[in-house]
C-alpha positions as CSV (number, residue, x, y, z in Angstrom):
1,X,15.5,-40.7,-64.8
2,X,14.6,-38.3,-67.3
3,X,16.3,-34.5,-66.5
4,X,12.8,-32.9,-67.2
5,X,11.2,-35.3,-64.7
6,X,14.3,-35.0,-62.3
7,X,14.0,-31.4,-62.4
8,X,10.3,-31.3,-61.5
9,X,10.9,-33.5,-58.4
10,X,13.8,-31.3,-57.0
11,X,11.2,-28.1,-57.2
12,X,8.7,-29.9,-55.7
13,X,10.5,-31.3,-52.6
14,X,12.1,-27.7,-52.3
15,X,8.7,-26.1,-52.2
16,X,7.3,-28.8,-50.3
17,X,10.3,-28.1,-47.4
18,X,9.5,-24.4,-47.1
19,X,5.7,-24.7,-47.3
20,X,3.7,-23.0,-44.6
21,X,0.3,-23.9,-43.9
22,X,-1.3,-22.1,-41.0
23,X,-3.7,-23.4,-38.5
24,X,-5.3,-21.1,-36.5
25,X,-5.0,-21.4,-32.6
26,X,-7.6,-20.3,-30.2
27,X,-6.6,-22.2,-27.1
28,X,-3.6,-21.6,-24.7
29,X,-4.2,-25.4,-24.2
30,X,-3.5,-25.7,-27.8
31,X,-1.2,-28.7,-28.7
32,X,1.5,-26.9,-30.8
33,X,2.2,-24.6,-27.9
34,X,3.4,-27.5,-26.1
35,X,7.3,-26.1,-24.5
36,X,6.1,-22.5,-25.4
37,X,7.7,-19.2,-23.8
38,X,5.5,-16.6,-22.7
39,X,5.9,-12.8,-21.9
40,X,3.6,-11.5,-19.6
41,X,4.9,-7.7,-19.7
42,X,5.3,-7.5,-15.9
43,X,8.3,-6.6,-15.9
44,X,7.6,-3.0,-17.7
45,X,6.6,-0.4,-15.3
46,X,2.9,0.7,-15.5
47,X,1.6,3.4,-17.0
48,X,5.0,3.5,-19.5
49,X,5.0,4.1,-23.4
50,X,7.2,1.8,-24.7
51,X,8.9,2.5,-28.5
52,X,10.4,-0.8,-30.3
53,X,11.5,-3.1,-27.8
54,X,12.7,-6.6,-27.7
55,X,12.1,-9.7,-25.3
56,X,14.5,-13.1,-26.3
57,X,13.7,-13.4,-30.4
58,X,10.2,-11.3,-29.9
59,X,10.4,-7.8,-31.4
60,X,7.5,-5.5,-30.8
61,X,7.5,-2.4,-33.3
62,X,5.2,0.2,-34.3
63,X,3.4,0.7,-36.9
64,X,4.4,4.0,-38.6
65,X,1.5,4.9,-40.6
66,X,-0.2,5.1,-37.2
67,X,2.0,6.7,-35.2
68,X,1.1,3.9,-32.3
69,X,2.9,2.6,-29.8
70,X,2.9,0.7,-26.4
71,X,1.4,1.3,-23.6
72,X,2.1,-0.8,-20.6
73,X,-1.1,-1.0,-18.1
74,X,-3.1,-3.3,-15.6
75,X,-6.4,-1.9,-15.9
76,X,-8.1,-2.9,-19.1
77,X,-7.7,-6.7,-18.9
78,X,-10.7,-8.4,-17.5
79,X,-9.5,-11.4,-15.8
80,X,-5.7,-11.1,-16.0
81,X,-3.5,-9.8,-13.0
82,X,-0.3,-7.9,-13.5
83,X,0.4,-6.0,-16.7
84,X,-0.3,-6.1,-20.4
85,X,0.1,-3.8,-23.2
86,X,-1.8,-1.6,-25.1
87,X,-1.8,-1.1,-29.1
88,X,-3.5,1.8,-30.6
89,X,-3.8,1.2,-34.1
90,X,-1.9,-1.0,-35.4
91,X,1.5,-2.6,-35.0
92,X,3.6,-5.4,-36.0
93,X,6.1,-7.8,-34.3
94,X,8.9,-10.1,-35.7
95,X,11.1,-13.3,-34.7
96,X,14.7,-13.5,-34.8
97,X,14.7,-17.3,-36.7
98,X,10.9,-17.6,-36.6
99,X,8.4,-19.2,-34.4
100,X,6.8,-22.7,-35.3
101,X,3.5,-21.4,-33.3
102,X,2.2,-18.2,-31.3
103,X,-0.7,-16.9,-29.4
104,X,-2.0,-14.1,-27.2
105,X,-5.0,-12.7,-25.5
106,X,-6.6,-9.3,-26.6
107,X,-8.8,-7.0,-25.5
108,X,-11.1,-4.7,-25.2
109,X,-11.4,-4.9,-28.9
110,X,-14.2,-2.5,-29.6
111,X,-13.8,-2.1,-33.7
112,X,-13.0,-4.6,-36.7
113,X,-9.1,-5.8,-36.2
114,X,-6.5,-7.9,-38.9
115,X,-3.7,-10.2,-37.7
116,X,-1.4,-11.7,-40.4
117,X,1.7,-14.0,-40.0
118,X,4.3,-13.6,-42.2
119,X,7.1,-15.4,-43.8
120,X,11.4,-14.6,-43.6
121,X,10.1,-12.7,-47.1
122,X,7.3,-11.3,-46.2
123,X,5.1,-13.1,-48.0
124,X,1.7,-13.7,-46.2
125,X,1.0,-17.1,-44.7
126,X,-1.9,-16.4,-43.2
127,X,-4.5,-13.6,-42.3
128,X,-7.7,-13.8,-39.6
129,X,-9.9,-11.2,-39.6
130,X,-11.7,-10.1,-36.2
131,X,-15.1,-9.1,-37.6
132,X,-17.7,-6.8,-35.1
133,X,-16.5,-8.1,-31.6
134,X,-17.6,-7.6,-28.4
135,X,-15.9,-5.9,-25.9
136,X,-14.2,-6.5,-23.9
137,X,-13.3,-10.0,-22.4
138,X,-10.2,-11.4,-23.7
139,X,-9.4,-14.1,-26.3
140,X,-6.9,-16.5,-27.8
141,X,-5.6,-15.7,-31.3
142,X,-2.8,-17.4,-33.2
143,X,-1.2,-19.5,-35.5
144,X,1.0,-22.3,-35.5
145,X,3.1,-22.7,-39.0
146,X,6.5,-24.0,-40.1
147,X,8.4,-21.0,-40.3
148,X,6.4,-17.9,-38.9
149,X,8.7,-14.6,-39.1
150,X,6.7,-11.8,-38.0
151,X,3.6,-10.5,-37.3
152,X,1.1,-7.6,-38.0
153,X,-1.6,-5.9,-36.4
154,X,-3.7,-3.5,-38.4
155,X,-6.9,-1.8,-36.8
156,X,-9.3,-1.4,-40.0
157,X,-12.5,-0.3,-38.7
158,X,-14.3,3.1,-39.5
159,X,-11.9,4.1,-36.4
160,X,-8.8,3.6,-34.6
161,X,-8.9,1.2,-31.9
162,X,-7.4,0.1,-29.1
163,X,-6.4,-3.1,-28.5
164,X,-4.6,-4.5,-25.4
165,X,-2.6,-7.6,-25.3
166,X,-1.3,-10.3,-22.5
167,X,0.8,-13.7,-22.2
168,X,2.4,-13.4,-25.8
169,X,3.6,-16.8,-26.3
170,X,6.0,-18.7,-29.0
171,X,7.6,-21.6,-29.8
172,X,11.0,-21.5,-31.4
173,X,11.3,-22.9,-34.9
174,X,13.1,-26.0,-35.1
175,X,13.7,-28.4,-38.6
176,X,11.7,-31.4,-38.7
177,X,14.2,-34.2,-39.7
178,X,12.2,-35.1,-42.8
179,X,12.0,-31.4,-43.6
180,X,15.4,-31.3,-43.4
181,X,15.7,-34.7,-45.3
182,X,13.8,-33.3,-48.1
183,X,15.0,-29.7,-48.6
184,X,19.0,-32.0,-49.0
185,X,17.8,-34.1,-51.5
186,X,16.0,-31.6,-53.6
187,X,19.0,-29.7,-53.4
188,X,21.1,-32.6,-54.9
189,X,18.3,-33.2,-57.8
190,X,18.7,-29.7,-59.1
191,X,22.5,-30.2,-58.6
192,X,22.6,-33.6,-60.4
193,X,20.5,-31.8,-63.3
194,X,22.7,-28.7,-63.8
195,X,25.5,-31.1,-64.1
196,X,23.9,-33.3,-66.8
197,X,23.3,-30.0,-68.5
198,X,26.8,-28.4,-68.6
199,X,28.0,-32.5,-69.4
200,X,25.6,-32.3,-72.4
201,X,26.5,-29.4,-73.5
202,X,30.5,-29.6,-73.0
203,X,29.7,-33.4,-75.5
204,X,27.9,-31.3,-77.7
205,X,30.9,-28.8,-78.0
206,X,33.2,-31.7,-78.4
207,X,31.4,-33.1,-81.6
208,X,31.3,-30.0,-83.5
């Protein structure tokens, strides 16, 4: 196979294996949730600010340009029992490994909201936009992705808003096989071409 052509295939399968196309997920029902953990924030006593705090790989952190942080309550959740928290302003969250898929329920949403997932770089994989909605019942919001790393929340109406959130749930990331598969043998191609490179070139050397 020709090096030029060899070299094109290796790129592609390693872009191909760390590709992350989001689909939205608006459903706790929603198939790639399937084996899912949740954390319900019961176990934070009401009425508390929380700073940064962790749960398993979750991370929940403020947003700085905000000043915001959490507030743990039962009060602002139409149909949910026990406790949730509350996000004024904006906020971000991250995974230890990264998530394959995660949801939530917010709020009492009463001004224009972003949520974007993000990559192990940071590199936005996707970005909904919650556009004049209606307070205050709650609603699904998610994204299910390859390799999801984090997480942010950014209130952008005229504004700050408050925004309270329940049953965060996540499922783990775990290599697909043919992922896997693929990211190996593009690997070996761009191995197998820097090889018939520095071969080339050491012949070349020689014949002088």
């Amino acid at each position: 196979m020709n090096r030029n052509y060899l070299t094109i295939f290796a790129t592609l399968l390693l872009l191909n294996s760390s590709a992350s196309l989001a689909v939205p997920i608006t459903s706790f029902n929603d198939p790639s949730l399937t084996g899912a953990k949740t954390i319900d924030f019961d176990n934070y006593t009401t009425n508390a600010y929380l700073n940064d705090f962790s749960v398993d790989v979750v991370s929940f952190h403020n947003e700085i340009q905000y000043g915001s942080n959490y507030f743990v309550s039962n009060a602002f959740l139409p149909g949910h029992s026990g406790n949730h928290i509350g996000l004024y302003g904006g906020g971000y969250v991250t995974f230890d490994g990264g998530v394959n898929a995660v949801a939530f329920s917010l709020g009492a949403i009463n001004n224009n909201w972003s949520i974007e997932a993000f990559s192990q770089t940071g590199d936005s994989i996707e970005k909904l936009d919650i556009i004049n909605p209606t307070c205050c019942s709650p609603k699904v919001y998610g994204f299910a992705a390859n390799d999801i790393w984090g997480l942010r929340f950014t209130s952008v109406g005229t504004t700050l808003d408050v925004t309270v959130m329940d049953n965060f749930k996540y499922v783990v990331s775990v290599p697909e096989p043919f992922t896997s598969l693929l990211f190996a043998v593009g690997l070996v191609g761009i191995s197998l071409t820097s090889r018939r490179q520095l071969a080339n070139k050491s012949y070349l050397s020689s014949s002088r």
